[in-house]
C-alpha positions in Angstrom: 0.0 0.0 0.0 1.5 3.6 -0.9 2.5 5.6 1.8 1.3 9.7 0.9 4.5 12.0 1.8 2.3 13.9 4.4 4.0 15.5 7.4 4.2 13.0 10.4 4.0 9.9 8.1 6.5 6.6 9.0 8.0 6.9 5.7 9.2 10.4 5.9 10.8 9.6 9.3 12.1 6.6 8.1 13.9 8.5 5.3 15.1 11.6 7.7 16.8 8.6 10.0 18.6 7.2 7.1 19.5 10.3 5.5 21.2 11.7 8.4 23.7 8.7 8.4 24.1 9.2 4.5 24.5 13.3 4.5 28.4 12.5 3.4 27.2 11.4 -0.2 24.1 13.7 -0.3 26.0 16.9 -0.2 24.7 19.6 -2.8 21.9 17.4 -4.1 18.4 19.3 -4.3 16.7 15.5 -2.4 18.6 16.7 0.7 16.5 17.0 3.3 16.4 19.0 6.4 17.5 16.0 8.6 20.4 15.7 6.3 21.8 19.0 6.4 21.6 19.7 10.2 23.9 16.6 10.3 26.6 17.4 7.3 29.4 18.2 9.6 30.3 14.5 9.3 31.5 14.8 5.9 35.0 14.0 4.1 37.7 16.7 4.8 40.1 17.3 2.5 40.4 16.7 -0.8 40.2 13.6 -3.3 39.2 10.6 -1.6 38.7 7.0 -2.7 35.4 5.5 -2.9 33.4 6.2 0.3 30.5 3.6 1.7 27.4 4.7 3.9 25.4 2.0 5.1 22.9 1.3 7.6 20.2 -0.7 9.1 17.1 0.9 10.6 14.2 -1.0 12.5 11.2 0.9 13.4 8.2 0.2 15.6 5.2 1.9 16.2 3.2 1.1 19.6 0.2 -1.0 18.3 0.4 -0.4 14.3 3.3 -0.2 12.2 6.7 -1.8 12.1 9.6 -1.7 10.0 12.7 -2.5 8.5 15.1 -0.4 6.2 18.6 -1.0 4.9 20.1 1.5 3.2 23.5 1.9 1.3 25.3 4.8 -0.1 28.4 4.9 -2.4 30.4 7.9 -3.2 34.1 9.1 -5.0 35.5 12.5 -4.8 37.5 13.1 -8.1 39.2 16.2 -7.3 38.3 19.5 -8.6 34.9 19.3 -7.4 33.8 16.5 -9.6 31.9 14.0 -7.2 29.7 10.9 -7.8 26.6 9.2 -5.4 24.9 6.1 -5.9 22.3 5.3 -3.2 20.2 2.1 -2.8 17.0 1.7 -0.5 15.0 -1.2 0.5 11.9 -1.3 3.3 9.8 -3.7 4.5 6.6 -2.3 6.5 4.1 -4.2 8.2 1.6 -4.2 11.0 -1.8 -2.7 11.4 -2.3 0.9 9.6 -5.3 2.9 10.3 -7.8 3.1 7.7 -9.7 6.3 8.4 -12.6 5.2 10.2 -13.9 6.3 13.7 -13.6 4.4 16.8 -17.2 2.9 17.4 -19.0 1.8 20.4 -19.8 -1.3 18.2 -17.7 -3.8 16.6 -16.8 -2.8 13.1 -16.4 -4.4 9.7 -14.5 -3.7 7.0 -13.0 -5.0 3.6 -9.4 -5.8 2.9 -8.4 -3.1 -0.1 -8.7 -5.9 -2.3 -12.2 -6.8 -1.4 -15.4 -6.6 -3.5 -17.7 -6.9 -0.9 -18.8 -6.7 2.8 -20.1 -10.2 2.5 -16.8 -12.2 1.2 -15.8 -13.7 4.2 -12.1 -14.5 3.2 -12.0 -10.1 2.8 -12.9 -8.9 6.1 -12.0 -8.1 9.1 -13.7 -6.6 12.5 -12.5 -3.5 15.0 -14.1 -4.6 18.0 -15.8 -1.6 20.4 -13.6 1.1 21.6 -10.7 0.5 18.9 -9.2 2.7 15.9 -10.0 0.7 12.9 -6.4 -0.7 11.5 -6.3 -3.1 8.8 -4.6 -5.8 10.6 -2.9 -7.5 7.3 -1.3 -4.3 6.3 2.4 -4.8 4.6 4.2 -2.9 2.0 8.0 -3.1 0.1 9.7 -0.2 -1.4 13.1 -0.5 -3.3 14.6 2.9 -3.8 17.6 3.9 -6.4 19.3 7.3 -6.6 22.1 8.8 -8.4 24.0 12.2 -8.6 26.8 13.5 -10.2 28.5 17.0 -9.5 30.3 19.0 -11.9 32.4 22.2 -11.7 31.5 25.0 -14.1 34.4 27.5 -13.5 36.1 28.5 -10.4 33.4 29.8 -8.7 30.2 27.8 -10.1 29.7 24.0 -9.9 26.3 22.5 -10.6 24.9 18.8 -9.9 21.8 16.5 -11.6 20.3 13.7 -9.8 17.6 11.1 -10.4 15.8 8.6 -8.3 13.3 5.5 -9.0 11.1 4.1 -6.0 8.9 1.5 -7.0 6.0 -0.4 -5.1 3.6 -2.9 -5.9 1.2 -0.3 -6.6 3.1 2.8 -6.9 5.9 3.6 -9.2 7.6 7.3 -8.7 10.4 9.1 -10.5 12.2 12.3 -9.8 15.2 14.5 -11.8 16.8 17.4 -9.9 19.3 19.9 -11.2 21.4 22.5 -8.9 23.8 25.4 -9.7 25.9 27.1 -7.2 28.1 30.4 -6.8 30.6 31.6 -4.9 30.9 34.8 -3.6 32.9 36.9 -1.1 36.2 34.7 -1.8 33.9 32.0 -1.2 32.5 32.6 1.8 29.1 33.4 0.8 27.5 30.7 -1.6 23.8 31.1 -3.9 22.3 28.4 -5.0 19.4 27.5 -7.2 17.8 24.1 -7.9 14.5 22.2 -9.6 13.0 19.1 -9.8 10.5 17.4 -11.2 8.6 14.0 -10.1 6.4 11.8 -11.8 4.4 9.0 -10.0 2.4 6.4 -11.3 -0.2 5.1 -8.7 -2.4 1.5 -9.2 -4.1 1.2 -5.9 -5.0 -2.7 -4.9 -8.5 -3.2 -5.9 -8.4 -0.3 -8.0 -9.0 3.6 -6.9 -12.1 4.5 -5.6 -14.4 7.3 -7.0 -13.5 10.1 -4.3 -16.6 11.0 -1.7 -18.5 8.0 -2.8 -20.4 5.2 -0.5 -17.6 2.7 0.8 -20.3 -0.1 0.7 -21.2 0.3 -2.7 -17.0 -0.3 -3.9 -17.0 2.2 -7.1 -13.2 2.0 -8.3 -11.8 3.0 -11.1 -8.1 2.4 -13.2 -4.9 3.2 -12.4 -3.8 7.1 -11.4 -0.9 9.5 -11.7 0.4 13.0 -10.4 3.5 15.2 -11.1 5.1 17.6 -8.9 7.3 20.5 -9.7 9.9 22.5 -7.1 12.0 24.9 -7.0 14.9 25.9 -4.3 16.8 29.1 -3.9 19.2 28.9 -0.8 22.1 31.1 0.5 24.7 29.5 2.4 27.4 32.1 4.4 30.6 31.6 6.4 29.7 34.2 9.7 33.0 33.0 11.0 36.1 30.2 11.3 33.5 28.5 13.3 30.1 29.5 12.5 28.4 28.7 8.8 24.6 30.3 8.3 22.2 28.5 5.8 18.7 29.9 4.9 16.5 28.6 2.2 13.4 29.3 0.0 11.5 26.8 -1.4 8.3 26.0 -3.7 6.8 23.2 -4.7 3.5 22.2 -6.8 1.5 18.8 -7.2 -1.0 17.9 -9.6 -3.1 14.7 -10.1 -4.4 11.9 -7.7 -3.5 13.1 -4.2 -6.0 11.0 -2.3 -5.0 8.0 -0.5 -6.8 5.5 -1.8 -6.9 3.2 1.3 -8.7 5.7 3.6 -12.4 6.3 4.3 -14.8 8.4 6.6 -17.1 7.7 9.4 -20.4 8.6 8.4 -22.2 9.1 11.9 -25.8 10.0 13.3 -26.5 12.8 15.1 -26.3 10.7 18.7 -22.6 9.2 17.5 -23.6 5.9 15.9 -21.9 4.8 13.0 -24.3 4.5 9.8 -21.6 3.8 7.1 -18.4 5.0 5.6 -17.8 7.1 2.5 -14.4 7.3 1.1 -11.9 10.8 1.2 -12.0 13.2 -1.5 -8.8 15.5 -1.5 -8.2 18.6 -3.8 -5.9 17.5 -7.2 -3.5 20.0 -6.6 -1.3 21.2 -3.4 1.1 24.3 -3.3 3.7 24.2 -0.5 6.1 26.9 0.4 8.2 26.6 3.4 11.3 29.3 4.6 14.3 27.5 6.3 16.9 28.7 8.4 20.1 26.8 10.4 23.2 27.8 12.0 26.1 25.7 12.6 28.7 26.2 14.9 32.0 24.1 15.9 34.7 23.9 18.7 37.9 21.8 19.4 35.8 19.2 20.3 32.0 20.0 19.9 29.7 21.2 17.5 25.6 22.4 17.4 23.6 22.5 14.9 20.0 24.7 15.1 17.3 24.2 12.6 13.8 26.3 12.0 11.1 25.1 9.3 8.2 27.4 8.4 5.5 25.9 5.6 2.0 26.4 4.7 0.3 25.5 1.9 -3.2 26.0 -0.1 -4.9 22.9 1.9 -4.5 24.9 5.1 -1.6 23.4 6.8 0.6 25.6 8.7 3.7 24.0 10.3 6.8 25.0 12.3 9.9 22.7 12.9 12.4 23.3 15.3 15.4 20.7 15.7 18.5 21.0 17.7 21.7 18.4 17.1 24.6 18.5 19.7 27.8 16.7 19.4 30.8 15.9 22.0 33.6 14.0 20.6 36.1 12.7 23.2 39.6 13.7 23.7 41.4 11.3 21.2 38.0 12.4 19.0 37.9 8.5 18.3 34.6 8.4 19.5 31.3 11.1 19.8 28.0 11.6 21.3 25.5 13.6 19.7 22.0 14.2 21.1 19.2 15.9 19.5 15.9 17.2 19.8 13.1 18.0 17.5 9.7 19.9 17.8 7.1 19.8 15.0 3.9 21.3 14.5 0.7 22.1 12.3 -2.6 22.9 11.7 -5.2 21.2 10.4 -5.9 21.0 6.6 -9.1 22.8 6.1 -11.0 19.7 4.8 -10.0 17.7 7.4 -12.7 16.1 9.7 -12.7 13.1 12.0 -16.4 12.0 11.0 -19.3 13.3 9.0 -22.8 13.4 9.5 -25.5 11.9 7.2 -27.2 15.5 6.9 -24.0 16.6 5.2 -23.4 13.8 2.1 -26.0 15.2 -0.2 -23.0 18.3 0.2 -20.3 16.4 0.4 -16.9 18.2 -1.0 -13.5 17.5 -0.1 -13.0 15.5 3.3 -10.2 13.6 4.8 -9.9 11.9 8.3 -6.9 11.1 8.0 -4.7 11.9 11.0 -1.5 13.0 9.2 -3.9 16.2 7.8 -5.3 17.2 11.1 -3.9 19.4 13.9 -1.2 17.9 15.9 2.2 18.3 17.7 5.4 16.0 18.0 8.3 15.6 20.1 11.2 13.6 18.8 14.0 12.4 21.5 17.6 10.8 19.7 21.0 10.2 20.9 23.6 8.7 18.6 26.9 7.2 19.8 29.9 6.7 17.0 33.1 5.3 17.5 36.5 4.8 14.9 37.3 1.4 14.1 41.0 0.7 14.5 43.5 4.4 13.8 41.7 7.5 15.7 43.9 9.4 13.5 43.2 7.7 10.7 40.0 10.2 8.4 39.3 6.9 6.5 39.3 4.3 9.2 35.7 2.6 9.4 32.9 4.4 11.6 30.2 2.7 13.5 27.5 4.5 14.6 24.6 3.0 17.4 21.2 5.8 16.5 18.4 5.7 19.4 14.9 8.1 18.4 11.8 8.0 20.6 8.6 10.1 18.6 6.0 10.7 20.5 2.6 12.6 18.5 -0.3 14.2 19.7 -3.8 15.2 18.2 -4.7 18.9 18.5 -7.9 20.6 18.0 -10.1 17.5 19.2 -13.6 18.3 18.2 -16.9 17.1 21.3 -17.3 13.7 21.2 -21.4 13.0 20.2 -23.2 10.8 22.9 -22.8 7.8 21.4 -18.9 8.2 21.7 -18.3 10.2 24.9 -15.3 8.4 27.2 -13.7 6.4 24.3 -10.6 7.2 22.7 -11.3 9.4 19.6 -7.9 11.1 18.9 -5.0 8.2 19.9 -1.9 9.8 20.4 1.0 8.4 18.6 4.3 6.8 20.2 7.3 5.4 18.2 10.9 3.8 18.4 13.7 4.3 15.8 16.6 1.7 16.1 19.6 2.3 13.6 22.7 0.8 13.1 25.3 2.0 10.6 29.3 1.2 9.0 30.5 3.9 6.9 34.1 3.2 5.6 
């Protein structure tokens, strides 16, 4: 089942883990996350290096829904002269039981597996029993990600770097190209940036997808579905100091297409609470995101911080902020480091997002969405990484290992009255997750 990149979700977490560990061979390419850059102070020094290898193993569990498992491998080469090339490779296995939309009932609940024709077909179904959030208990899903990039110098002063990457599913194929130019200025200590991409996803939902805002009972599904998104990055990067480097970043992006989630439906519920039936979510086919970044790093003999903000909003109503804080203490033969960090997230809810509906309101159904990851909420994410040198301490190209420890704990905002029917049950479960990650660069 496909995964929607929506703030919050496992699979953007999943990626922010593993992209921290492989921020080395990232370096300049448009893909390069947040997560990634607050963490870049662990790349190669120096100059032309032979080939470099990023790897790591991450498992992930959610309390009660989803678990994971994610290797992850990145190869790099510095050529000299600021030509560079990165290879990166993905694989993940989820599975577990993933909320389907639906409201937490008083009653037991049944629904249909997403390849299910029918409420009737026995060997399709499955039951929530009273006072539980509706998961699909039979829930799994692979990905296997490939991505390249190349950099290139232009002159003295400019360099620029293309990229590609293919993720594939079972029902969702996606591919992105990026491009990125960058400047020097002010002998080099102030650096402009520009950069695109473009992505192109083809979506085939199990079952089929299902006409948007229609009755879940009645199963209308349709072919196979695609979007395309467009971006655009202007960042400025500039050396305050010997030990303090400023970054601050603009960016735009645009989707078109199939943007609902084709595995998610709505509580349709009577005016006292009860459950009458389920329609499925209708979301807008376009999104506009802009979001402003900002981060400062500074370094000592034998520390280093690292202070992220993230402002977006976009045309669906979402508002978020990000704050994130990375600390790092290397002992005194620096053969070995701690680093600590800290992240604070929060949004608002998209303005077609609604836990239930009524039956009054269907006649005038537009676009709805219960799903959790486009309402109002707040997170708190607690890591602390520990990394020692294999063999030399002196040694820049002896092997690292690296032990990475995240607690993620989530928590629904804005909680609308809960009807008669539903008063004391839990309507809004938080969220609480574990991030395991093990990782050998050499």
């Amino acid at each position: 089942m496909q995964l929607k990149p929506e703030p919050g979700s496992l699979r953007r977490r999943l990626i922010a883990a593993s992209c921290a560990l492989l921020s080395a061979a990232a370096a300049r390419s448009q893909e390069v996350s947040s997560a990634v850059r607050a963490l870049s102070d662990s790349s190669t020094e120096g100059g032309a290096t032979n080939w470099q290898v990023d790897s790591a193993l991450a498992y992930y569990h959610e309390d009660g829904r989803i678990q994971a498992v994610e290797p992850v491998v990145a190869v790099s080469k510095d050529y000299g002269d600021g030509e560079a090339f990165g290879l990166n490779l993905t694989y993940d296995a989820l599975s577990g039981s993933s909320p389907n939309g639906a409201l937490t009932s008083n009653k037991p609940q049944t629904f249909a597996s997403p390849s299910g024709k029918s409420l009737t077909l026995a060997s399709h179904l499955y039951t929530t029993d009273p006072g539980q959030l509706p998961v699909d208990p039979h829930y799994h899903d692979q990905r296997l990600a490939a991505g390249a990039t190349w950099q290139q110098p232009l002159t003295r002063l400019a360099q620029a770097s293309i990229g590609g990457k293919i993720s594939y599913e079972h029902d969702f194929l996606s591919a992105t190209v990026n491009a990125l130019i960058a400047h020097d200025f002010n002998e080099k200590n102030t650096t402009v940036s520009f950069g695109i991409n473009d992505e192109s996803d083809s979506i085939h939902p199990i079952g089929g997808a299902p006409v948007p805002g229609s009755d879940y009972s009645l199963f209308e599904k349709t072919g196979g579905k695609s979007k395309n998104g467009v971006g655009a990055l202007l960042g400025v990067t500039q050396v305050m100091t010997r030990t303090w480097l400023s970054e601050f970043n603009l960016s735009v992006d645009r989707f078109n297409g199939y943007l609902n989630d084709p595995y998610k439906i709505i509580s349709v519920i009577d005016t006292f609470g009860n459950t009458t039936g389920y329609v499925y979510e209708n979301r807008p086919d376009q999104r506009i995101r802009h979001s402003a970044y900002l981060e400062n790093r500074v370094g000592w003999d034998r520390a280093s911080a690292a202070l992220s903000l993230r402002y977006m909003s976009d045309d669906w109503g979402i508002h978020s902020e990000t704050a994130q804080l990375h600390l790092r203490w290397w002992t005194s033969e620096r053969g070995q480091y701690w680093e600590p960090t800290l992240r604070w997230y929060r949004q608002s809810a998209a303005d077609f997002y609604t836990p239930w509906i009524t039956g009054a309101t269907i006649p005038v159904l537009g676009y709805a969405s219960s799903d959790e990851r486009l309402g109002a909420f707040r997170s708190l994410t607690y890591g602390l990484k520990y990394a020692f040198k294999w063999g030399d301490h002196s040694d820049q190209t002896s092997p690292e290992v690296s032990f990475r420890l995240e607690y993620y704990r989530q928590i629904m905002d804005n909680r609308a009255p809960a009807p008669t029917a539903l008063q004391g049950l839990d309507l809004y479960p938080n969220l609480q997750a574990v991030l395991f990650q093990v990782g050998v660069s050499f």
